[in-house]
MDAnalysis code that builds the backbone (N, CA, C; Angstrom):
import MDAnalysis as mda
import numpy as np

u = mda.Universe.empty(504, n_residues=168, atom_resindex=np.repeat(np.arange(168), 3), trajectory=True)
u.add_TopologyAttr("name", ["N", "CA", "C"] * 168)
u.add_TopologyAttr("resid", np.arange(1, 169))
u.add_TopologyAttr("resname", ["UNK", "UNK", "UNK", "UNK", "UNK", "UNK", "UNK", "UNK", "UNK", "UNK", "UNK", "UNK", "UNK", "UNK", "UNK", "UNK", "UNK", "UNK", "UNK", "UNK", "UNK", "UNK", "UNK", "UNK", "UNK", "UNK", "UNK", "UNK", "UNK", "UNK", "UNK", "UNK", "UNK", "UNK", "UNK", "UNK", "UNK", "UNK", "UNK", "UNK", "UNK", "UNK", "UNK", "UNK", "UNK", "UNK", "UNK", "UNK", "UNK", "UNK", "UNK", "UNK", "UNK", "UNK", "UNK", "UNK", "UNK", "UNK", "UNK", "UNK", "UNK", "UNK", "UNK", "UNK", "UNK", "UNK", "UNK", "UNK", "UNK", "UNK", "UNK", "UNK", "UNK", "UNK", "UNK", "UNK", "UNK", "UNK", "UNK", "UNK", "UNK", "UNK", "UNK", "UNK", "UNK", "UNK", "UNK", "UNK", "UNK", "UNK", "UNK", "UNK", "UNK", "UNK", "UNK", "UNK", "UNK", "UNK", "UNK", "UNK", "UNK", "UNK", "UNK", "UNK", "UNK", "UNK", "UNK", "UNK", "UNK", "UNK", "UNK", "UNK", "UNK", "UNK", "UNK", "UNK", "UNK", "UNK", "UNK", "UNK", "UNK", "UNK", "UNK", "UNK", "UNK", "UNK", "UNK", "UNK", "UNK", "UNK", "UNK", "UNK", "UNK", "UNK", "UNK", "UNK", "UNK", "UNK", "UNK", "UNK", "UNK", "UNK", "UNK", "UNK", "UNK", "UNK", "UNK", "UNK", "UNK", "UNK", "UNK", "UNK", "UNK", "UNK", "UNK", "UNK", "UNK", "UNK", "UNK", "UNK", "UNK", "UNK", "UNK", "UNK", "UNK", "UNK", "UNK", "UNK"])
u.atoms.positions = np.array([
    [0.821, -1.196, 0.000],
    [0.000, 0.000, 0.000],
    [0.861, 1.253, 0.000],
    [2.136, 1.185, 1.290],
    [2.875, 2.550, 0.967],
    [3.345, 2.525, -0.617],
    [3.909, 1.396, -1.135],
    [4.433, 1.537, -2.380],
    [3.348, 2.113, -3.631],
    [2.489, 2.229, -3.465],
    [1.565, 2.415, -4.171],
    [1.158, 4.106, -4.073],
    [1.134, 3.801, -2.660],
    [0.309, 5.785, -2.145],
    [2.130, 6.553, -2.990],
    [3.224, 5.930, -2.458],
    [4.547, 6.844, -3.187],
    [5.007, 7.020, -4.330],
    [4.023, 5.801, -5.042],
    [4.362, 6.236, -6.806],
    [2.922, 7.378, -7.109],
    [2.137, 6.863, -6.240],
    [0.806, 7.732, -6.720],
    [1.651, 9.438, -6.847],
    [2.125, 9.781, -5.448],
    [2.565, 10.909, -4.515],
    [3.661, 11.464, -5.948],
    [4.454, 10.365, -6.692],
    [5.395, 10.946, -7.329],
    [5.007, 11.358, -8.349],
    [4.130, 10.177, -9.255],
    [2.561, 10.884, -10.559],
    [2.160, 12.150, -9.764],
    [1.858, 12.498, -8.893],
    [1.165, 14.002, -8.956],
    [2.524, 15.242, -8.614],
    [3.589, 14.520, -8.325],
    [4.489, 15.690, -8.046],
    [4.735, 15.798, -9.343],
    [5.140, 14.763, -10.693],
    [5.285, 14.613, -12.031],
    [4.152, 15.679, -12.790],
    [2.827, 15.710, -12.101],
    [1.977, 16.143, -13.344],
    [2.023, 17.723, -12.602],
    [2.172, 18.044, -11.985],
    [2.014, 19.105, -10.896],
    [3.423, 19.944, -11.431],
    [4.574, 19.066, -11.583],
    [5.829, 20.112, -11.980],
    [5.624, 20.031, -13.999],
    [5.223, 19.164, -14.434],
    [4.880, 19.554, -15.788],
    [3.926, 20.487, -16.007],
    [2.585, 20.709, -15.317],
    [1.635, 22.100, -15.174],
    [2.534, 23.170, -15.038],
    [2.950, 23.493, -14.173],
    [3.938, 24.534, -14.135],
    [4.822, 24.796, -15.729],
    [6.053, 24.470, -15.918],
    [6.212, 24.175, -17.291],
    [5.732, 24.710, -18.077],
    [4.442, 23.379, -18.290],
    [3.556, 24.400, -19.687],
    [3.415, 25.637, -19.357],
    [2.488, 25.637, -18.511],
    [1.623, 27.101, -18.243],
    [2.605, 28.623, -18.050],
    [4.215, 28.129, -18.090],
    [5.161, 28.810, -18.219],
    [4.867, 29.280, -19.601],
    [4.633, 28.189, -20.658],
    [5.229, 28.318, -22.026],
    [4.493, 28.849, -22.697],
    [2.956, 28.811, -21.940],
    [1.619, 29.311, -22.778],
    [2.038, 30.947, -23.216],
    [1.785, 31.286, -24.193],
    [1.619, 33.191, -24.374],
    [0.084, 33.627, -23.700],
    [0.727, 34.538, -23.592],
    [-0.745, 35.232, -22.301],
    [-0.579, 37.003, -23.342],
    [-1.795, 37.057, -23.104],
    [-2.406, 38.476, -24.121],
    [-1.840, 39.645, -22.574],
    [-1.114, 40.277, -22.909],
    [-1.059, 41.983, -21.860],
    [-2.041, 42.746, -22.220],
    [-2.808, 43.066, -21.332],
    [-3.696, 44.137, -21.478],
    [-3.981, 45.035, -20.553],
    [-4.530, 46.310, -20.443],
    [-4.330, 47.107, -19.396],
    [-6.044, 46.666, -18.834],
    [-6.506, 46.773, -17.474],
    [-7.893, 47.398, -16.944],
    [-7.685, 48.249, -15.897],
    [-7.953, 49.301, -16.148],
    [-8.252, 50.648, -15.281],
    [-6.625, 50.919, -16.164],
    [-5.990, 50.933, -14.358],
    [-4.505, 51.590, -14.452],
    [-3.438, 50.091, -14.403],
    [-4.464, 49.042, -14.152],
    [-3.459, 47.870, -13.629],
    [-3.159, 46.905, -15.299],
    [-1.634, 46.287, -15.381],
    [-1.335, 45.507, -16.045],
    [-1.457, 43.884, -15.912],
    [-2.334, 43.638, -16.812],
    [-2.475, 42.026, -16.848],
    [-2.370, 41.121, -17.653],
    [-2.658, 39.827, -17.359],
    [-2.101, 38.630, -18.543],
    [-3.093, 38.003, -19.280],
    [-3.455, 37.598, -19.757],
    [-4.649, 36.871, -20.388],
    [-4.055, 35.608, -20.983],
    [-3.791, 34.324, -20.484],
    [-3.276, 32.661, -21.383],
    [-4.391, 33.244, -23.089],
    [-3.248, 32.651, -23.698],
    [-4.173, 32.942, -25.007],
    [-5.096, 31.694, -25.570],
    [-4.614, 30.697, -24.747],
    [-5.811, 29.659, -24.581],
    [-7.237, 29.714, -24.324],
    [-7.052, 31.040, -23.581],
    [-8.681, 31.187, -22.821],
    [-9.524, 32.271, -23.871],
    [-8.789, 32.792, -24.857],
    [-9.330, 33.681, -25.949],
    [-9.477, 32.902, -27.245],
    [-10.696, 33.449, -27.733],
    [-11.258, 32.887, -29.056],
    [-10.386, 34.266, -30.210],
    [-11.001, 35.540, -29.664],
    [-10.781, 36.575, -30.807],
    [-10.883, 37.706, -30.268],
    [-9.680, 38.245, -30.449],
    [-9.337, 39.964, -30.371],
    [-9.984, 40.955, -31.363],
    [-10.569, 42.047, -31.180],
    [-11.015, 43.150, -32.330],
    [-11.165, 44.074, -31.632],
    [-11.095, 44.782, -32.395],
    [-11.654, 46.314, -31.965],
    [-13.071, 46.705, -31.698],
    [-13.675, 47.694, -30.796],
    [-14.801, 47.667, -30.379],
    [-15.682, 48.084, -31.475],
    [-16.542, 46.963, -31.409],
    [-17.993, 47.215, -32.365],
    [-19.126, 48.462, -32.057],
    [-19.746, 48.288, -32.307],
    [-21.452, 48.653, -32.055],
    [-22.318, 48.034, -30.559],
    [-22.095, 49.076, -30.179],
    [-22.705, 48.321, -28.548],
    [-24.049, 48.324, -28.568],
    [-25.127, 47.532, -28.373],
    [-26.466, 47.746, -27.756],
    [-26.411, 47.949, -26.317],
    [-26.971, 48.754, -25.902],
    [-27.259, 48.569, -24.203],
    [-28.438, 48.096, -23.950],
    [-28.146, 47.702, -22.898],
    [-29.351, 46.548, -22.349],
    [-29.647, 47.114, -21.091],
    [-30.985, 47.212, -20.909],
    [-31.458, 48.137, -19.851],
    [-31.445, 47.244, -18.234],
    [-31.523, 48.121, -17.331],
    [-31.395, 47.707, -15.801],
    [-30.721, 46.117, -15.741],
    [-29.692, 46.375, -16.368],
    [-28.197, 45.825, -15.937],
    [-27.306, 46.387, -14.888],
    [-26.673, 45.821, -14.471],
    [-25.247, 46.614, -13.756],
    [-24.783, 47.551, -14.704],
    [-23.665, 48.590, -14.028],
    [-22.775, 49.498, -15.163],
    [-22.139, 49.039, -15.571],
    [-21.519, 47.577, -15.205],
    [-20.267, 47.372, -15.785],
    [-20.748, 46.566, -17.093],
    [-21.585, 45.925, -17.199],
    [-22.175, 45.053, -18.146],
    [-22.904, 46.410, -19.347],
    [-22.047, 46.733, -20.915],
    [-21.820, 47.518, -21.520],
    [-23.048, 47.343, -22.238],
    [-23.235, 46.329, -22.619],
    [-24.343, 45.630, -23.514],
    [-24.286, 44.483, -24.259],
    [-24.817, 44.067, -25.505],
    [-24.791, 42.806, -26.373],
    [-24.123, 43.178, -27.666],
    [-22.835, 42.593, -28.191],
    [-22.401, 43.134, -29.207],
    [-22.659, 41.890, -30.239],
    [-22.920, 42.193, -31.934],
    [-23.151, 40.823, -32.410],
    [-21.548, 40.752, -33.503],
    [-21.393, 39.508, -33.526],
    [-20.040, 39.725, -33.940],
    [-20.120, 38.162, -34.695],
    [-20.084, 38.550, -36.063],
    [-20.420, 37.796, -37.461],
    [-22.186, 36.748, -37.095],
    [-22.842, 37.457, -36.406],
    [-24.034, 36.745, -36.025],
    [-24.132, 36.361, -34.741],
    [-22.993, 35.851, -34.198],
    [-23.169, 35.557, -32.771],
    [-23.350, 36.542, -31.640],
    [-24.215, 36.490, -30.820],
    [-23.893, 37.341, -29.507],
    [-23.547, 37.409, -28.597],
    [-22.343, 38.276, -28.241],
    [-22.019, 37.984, -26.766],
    [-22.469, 39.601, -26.014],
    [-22.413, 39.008, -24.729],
    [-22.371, 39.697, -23.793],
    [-21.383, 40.711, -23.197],
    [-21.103, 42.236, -23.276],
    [-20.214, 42.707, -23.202],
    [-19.801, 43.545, -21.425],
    [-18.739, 43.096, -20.821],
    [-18.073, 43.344, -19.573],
    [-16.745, 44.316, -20.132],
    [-17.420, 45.192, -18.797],
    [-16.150, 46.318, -18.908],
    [-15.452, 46.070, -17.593],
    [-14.637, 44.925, -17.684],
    [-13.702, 44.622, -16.422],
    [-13.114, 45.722, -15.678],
    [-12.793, 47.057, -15.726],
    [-12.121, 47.592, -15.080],
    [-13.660, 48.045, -14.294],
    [-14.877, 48.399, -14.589],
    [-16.129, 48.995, -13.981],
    [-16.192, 48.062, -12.998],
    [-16.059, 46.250, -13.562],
    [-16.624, 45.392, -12.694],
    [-15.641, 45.080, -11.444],
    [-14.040, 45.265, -11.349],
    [-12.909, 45.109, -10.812],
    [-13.124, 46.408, -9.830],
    [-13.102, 47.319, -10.557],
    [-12.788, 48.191, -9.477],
    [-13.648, 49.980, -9.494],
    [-15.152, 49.739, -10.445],
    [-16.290, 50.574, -10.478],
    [-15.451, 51.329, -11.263],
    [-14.725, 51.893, -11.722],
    [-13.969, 53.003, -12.864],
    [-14.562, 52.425, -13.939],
    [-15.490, 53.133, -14.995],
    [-15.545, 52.609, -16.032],
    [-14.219, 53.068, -16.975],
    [-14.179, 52.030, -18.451],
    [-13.089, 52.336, -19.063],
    [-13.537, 53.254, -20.295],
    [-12.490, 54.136, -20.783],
    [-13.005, 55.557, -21.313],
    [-12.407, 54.706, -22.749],
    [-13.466, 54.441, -23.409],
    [-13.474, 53.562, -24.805],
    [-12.659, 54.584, -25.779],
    [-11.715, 54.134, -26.413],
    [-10.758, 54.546, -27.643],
    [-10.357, 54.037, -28.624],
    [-9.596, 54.480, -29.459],
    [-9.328, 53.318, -30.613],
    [-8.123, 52.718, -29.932],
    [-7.307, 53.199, -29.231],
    [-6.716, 51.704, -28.626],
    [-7.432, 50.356, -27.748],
    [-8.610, 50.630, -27.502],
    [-9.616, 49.519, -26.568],
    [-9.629, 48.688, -27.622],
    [-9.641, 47.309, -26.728],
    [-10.234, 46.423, -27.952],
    [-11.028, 45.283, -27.171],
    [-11.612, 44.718, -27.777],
    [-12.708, 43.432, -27.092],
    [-12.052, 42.201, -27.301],
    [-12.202, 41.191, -26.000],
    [-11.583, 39.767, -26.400],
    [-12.483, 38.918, -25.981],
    [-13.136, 37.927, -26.675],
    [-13.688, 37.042, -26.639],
    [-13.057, 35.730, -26.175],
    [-14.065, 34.798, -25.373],
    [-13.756, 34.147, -24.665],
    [-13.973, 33.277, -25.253],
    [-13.331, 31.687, -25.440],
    [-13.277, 30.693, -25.581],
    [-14.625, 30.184, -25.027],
    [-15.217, 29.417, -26.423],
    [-16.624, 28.554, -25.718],
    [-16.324, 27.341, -24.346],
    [-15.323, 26.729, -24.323],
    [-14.956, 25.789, -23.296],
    [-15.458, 26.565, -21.780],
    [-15.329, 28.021, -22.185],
    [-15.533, 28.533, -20.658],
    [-17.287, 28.390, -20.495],
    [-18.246, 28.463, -21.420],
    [-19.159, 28.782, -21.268],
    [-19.538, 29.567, -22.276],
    [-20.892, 30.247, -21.858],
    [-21.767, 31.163, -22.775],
    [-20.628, 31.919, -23.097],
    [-21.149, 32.804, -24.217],
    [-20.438, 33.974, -24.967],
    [-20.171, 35.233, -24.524],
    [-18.924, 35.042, -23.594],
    [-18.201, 36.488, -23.564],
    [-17.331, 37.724, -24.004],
    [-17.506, 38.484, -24.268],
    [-16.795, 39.416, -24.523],
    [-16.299, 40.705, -23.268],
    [-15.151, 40.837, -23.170],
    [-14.728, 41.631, -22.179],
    [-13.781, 42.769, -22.913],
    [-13.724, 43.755, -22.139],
    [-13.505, 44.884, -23.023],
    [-11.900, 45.541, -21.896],
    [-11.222, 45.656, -22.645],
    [-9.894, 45.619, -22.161],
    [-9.079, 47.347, -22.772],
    [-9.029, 48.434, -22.189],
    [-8.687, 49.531, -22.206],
    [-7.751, 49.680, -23.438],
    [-6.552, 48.827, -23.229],
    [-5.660, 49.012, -23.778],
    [-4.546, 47.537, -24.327],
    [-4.406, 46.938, -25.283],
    [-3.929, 45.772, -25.760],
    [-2.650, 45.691, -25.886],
    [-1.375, 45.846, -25.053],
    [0.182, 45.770, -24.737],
    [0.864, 44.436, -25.252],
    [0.013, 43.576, -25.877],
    [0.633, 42.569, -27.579],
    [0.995, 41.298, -26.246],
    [1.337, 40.145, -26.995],
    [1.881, 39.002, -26.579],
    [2.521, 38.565, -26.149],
    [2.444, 38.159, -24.931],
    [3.745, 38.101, -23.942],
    [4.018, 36.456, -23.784],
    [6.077, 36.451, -23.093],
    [5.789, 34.751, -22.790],
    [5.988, 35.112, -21.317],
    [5.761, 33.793, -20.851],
    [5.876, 34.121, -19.307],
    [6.734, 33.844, -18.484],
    [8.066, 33.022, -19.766],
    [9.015, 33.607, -19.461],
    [9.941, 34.274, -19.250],
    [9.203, 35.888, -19.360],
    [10.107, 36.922, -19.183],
    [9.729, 37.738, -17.979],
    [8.946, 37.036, -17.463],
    [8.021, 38.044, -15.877],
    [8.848, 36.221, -15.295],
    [8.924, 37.289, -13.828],
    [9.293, 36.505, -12.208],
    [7.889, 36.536, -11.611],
    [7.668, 34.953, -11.079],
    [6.353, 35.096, -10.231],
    [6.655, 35.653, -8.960],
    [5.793, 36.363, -8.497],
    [5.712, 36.998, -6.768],
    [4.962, 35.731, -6.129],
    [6.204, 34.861, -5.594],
    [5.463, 33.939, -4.641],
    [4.344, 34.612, -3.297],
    [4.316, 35.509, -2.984],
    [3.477, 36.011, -2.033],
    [2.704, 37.531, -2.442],
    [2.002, 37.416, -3.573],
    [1.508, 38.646, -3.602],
    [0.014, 38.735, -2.700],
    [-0.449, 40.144, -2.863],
    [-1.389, 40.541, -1.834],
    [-2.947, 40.801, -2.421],
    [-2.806, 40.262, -3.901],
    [-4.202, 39.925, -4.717],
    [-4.929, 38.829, -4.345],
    [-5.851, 38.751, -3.028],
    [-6.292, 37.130, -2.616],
    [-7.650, 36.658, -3.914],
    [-7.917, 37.858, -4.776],
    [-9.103, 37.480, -5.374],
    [-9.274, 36.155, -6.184],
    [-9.971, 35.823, -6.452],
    [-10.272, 34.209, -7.091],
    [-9.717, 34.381, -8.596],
    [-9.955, 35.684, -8.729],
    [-9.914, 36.212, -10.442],
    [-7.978, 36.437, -10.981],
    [-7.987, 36.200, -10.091],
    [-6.301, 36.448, -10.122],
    [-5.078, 34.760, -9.786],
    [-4.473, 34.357, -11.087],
    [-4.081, 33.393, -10.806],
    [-2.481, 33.619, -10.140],
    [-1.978, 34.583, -10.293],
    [-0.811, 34.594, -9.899],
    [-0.398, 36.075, -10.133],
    [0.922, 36.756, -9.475],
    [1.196, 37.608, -9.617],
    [2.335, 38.023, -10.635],
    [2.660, 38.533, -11.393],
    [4.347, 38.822, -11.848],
    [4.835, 40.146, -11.996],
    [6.267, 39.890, -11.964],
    [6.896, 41.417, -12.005],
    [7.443, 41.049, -13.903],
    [8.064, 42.533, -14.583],
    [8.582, 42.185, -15.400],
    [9.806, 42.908, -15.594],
    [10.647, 42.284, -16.362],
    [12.180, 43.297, -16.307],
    [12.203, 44.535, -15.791],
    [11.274, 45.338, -16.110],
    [11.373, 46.904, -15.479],
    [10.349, 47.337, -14.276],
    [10.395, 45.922, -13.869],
    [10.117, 45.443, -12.684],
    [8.529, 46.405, -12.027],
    [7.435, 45.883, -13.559],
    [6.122, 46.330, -12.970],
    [5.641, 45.462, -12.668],
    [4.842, 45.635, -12.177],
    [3.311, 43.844, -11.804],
    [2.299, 43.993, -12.533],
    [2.541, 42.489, -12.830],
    [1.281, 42.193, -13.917],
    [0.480, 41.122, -13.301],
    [-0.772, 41.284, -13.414],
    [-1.714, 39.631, -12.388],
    [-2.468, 39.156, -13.686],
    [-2.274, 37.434, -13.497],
    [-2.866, 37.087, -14.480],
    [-4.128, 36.400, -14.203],
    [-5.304, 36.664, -14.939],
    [-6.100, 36.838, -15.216],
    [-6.838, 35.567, -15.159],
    [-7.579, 34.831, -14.515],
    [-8.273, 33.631, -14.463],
    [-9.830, 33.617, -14.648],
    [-9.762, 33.406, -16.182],
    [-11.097, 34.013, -16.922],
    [-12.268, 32.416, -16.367],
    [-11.224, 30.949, -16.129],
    [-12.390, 30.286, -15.923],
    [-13.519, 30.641, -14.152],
    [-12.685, 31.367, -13.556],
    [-12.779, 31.665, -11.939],
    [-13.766, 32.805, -12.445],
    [-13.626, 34.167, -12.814],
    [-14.116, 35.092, -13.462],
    [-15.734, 34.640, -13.997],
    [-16.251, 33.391, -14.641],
    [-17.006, 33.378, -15.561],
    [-18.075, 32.645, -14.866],
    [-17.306, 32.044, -13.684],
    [-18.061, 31.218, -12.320],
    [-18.464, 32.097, -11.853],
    [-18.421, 33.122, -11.055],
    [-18.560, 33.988, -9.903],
    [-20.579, 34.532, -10.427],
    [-21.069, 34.351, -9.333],
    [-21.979, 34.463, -9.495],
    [-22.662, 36.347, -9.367],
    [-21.418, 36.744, -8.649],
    [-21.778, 38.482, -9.239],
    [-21.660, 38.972, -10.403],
    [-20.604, 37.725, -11.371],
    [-20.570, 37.993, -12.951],
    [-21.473, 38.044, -13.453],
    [-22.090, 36.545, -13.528],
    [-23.072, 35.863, -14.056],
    [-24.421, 36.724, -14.238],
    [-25.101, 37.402, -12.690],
    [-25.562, 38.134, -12.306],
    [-25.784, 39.674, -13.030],
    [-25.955, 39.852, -14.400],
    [-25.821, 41.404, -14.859],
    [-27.089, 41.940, -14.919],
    [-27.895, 41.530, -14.136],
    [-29.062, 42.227, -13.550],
    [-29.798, 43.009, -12.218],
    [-29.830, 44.478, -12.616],
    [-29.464, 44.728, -11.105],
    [-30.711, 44.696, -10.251],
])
């Protein structure tokens, strides 16, 4: 039985230090919300564009922008920096919208201030102890010129039932 529980113990230290690894190797989208810099795995994105044609949708939250249709489909549009931290984001032609991967669920679109291009992650140091306890936040990093960037945990994000919730 011990021999068994210690190969089990070594399979999960095995799959546990290969997670790491990858999720090193994945490219993660930089994008700004509000004033703060963050990561986005580009796994968790379907499609980047520039902001469409918004409908608003009445007695919603503020942060929930409206329904944008995008080649027929509709998603639902979140202005993460309103919903993060009530600042709405002051829409420009640098804003752009990123759509979420169907694996997460229904059709999101989140609207991201400013798009700072493709990053790997191995060029940011993780902050083993940062002070972001939120669910929405998978980890912290610094980068060469030693800013912090938190990356972004869109499947945690899409759970949360104050998300879900865009009715006020």
């Amino acid at each position: 039985m011990d021999t068994m529980s210690g190969h089990s113990l070594s399979l999960v230290e095995q799959i546990s230090k290969k997670t790491r690894e990858t999720s090193a190797t994945i490219p993660a989208l930089g994008i700004t919300i509000g004033e703060d810099r963050w990561l986005v795995p580009m796994s968790d994105i379907s499609e980047i564009l520039p902001v469409p044609k918004i409908t608003p949708v009445f007695l919603t939250q503020p942060w929930f922008l409206g329904v944008i249709n995008v080649r027929g489909s509709v998603y639902g549009l979140c202005d993460l920096s309103g919903y993060f931290d009530n600042k709405p984001t002051c829409i420009s032609t640098k804003s752009r919208i990123f759509l979420t991967t169907p694996r997460l669920g229904a059709g999101y679109a989140l609207l991201a201030g400013n798009v700072l291009g493709i990053r790997n992650l191995m060029e940011f140091t993780r902050q083993q102890n940062h002070e972001d306890r939120r669910s929405v936040v998978a980890g912290t990093y610094s980068d060469r010129q030693d800013r912090r960037w938190r990356m972004l945990n869109l499947r945690a994000l899409v759970q949360l039932e104050s998300f879900r919730q865009v009715n006020r």
